[in-house]
Backbone as CSV, one residue per row, in Angstrom:
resi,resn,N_x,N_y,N_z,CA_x,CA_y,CA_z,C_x,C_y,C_z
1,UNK,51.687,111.262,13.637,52.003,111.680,12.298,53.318,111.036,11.846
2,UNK,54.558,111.035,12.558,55.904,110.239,12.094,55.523,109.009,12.244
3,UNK,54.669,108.185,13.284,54.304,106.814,12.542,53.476,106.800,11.029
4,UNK,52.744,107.744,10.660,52.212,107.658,9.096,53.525,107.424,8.606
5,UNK,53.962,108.667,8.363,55.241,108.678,7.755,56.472,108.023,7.337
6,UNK,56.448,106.974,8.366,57.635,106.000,8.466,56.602,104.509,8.184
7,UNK,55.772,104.999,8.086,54.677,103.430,7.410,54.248,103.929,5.676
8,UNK,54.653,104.789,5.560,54.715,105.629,4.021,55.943,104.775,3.615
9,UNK,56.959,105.179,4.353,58.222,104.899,3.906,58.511,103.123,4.017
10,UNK,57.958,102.916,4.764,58.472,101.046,4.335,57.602,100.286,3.392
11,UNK,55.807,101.104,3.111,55.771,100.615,2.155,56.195,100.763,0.952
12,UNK,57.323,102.005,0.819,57.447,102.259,-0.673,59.128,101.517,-0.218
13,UNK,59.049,101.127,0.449,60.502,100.129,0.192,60.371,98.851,-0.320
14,UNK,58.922,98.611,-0.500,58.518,96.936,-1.156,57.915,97.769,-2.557
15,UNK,58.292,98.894,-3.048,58.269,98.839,-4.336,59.112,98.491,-5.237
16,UNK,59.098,98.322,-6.531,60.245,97.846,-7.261,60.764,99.678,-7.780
17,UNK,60.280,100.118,-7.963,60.809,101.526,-8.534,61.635,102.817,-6.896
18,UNK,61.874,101.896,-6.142,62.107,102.673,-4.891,63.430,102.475,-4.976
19,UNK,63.779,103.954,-4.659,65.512,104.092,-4.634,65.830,104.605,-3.271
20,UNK,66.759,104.347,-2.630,67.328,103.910,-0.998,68.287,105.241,-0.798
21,UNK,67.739,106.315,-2.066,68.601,107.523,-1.098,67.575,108.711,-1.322
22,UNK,68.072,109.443,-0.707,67.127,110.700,-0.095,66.387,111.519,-1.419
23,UNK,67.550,111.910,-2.398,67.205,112.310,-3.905,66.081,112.199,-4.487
24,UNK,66.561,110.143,-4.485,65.278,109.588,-5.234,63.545,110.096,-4.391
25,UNK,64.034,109.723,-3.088,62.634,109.774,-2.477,62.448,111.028,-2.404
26,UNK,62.716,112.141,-2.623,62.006,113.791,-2.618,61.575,113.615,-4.067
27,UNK,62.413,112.869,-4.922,61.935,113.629,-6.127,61.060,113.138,-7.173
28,UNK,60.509,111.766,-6.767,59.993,110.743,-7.561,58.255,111.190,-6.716
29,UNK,57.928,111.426,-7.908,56.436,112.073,-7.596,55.075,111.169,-7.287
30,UNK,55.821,109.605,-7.195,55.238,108.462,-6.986,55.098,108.351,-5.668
31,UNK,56.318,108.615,-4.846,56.515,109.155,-3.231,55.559,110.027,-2.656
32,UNK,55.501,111.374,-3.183,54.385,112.041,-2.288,53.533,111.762,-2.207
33,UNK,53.117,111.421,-3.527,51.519,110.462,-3.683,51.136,109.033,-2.750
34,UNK,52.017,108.644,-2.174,52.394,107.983,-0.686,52.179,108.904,0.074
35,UNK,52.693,109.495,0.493,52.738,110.800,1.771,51.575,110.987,1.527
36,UNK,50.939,111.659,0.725,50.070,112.183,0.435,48.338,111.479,1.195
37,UNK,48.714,110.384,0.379,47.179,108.973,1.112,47.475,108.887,2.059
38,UNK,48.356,108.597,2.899,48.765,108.358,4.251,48.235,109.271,5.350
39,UNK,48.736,110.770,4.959,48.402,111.947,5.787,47.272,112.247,5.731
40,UNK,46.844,111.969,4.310,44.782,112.317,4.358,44.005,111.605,4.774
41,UNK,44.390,110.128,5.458,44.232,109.201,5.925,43.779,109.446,7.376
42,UNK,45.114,109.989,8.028,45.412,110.173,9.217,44.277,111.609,9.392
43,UNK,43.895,112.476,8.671,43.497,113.845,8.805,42.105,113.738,8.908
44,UNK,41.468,112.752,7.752,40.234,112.468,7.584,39.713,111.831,8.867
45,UNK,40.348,110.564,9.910,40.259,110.467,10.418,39.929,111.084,11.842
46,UNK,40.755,111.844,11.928,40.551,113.392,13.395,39.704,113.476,12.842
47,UNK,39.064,114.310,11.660,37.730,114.935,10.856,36.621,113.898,11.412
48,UNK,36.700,112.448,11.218,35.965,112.249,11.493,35.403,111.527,13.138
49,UNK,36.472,111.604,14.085,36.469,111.740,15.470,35.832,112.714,15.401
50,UNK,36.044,114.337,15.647,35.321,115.114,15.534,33.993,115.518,15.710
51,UNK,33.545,114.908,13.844,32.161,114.394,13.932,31.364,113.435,15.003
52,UNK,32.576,112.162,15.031,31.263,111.323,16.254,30.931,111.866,17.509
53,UNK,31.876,112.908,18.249,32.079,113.437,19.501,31.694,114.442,19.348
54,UNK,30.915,114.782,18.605,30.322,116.165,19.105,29.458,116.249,20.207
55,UNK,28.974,115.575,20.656,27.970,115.583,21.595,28.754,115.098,23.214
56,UNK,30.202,115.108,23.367,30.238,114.900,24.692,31.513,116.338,24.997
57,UNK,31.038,116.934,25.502,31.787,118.098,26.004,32.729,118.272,26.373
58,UNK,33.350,117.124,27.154,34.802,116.861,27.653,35.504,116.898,26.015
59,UNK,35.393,116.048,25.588,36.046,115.648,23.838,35.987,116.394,22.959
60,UNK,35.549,117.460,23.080,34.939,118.814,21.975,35.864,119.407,22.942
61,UNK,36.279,120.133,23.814,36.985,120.689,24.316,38.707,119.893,24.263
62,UNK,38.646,118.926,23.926,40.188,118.024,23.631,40.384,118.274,21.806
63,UNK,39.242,117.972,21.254,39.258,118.343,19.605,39.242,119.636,19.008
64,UNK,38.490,120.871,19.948,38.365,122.158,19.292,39.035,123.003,20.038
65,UNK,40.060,123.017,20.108,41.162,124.183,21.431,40.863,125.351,20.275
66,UNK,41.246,126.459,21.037,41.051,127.743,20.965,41.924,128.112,19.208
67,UNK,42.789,127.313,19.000,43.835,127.588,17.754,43.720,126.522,16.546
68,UNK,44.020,127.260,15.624,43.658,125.797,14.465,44.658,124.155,14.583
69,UNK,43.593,123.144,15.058,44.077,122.278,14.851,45.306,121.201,14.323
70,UNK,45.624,120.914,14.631,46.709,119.991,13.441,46.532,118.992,12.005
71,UNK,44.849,118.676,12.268,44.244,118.039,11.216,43.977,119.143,10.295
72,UNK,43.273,120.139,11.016,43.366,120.912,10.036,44.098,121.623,8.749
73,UNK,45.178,122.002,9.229,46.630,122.564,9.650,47.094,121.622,8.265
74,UNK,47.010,120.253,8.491,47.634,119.276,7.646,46.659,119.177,6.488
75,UNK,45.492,118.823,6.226,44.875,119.386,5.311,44.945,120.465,4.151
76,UNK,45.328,121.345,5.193,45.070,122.707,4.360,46.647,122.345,3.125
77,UNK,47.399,121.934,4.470,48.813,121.613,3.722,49.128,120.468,2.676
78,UNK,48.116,119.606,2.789,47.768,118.768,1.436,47.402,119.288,0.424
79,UNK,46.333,120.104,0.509,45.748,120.632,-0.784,47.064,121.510,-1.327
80,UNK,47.970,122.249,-0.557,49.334,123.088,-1.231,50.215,121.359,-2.166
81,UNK,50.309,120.553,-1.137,51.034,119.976,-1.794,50.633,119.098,-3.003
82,UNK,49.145,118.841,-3.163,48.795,118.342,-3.923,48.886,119.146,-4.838
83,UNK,48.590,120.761,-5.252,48.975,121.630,-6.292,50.048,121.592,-6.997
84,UNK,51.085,121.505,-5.743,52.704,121.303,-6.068,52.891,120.534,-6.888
85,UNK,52.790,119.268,-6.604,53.460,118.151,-7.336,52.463,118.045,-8.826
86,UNK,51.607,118.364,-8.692,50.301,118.543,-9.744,51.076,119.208,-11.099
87,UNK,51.356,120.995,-10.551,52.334,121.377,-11.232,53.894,120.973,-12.066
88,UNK,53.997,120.311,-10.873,55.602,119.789,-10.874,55.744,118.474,-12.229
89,UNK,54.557,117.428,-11.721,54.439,116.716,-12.955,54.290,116.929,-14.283
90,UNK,53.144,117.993,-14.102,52.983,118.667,-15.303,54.162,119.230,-16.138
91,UNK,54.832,120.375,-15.513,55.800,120.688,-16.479,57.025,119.676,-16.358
92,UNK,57.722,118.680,-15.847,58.007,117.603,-16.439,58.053,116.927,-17.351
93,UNK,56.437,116.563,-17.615,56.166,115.561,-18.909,56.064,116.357,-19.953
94,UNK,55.908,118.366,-19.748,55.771,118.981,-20.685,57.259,119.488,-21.411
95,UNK,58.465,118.974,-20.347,59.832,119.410,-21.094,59.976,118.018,-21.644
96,UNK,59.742,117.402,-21.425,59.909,115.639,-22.008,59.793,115.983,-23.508
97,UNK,58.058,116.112,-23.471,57.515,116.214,-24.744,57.551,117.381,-25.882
């Protein structure tokens, strides 16, 4: 997951709208939306390990432990953050205007 993360972050360093301090990158809603593809990337993926291994028992027992997952886990936590920033943009462009 911190390799997504830090491959989030160098590609938004070859953007032209990328600012090199912490501020900019929490608050520029262009950023999460990075985070965002990256992690659903990484999530969809387990999801779909998952799927191909269902059928060997050793690997279903490495993918389905007794507690909710981390793909999962991260998922669930996309859809919060996708609300977030959803919101967040919204009333933004709505004090703008």
């Amino acid at each position: 997951m911190v390799a997504i993360v830090l491959g989030c972050v160098r590609f938004l360093q070859t953007r032209a709208w990328f600012t090199n301090d912490l501020a900019g990158l929490l608050t520029d809603v262009r950023s999460w939306q990075v985070y965002g593809v990256g992690l659903t990337g990484l999530a969809l993926g387990w999801v779909a390990a998952r799927f191909a291994l269902t059928k060997s028992n050793r690997a279903w027992a490495l993918l389905e432990p007794g507690w909710p997952a981390a793909d999962r886990l991260l998922l669930d936590g996309l859809v919060v953050l996708a609300f977030t920033v959803t919101v967040v943009g919204v009333a933004a462009a709505s004090r703008r205007s």
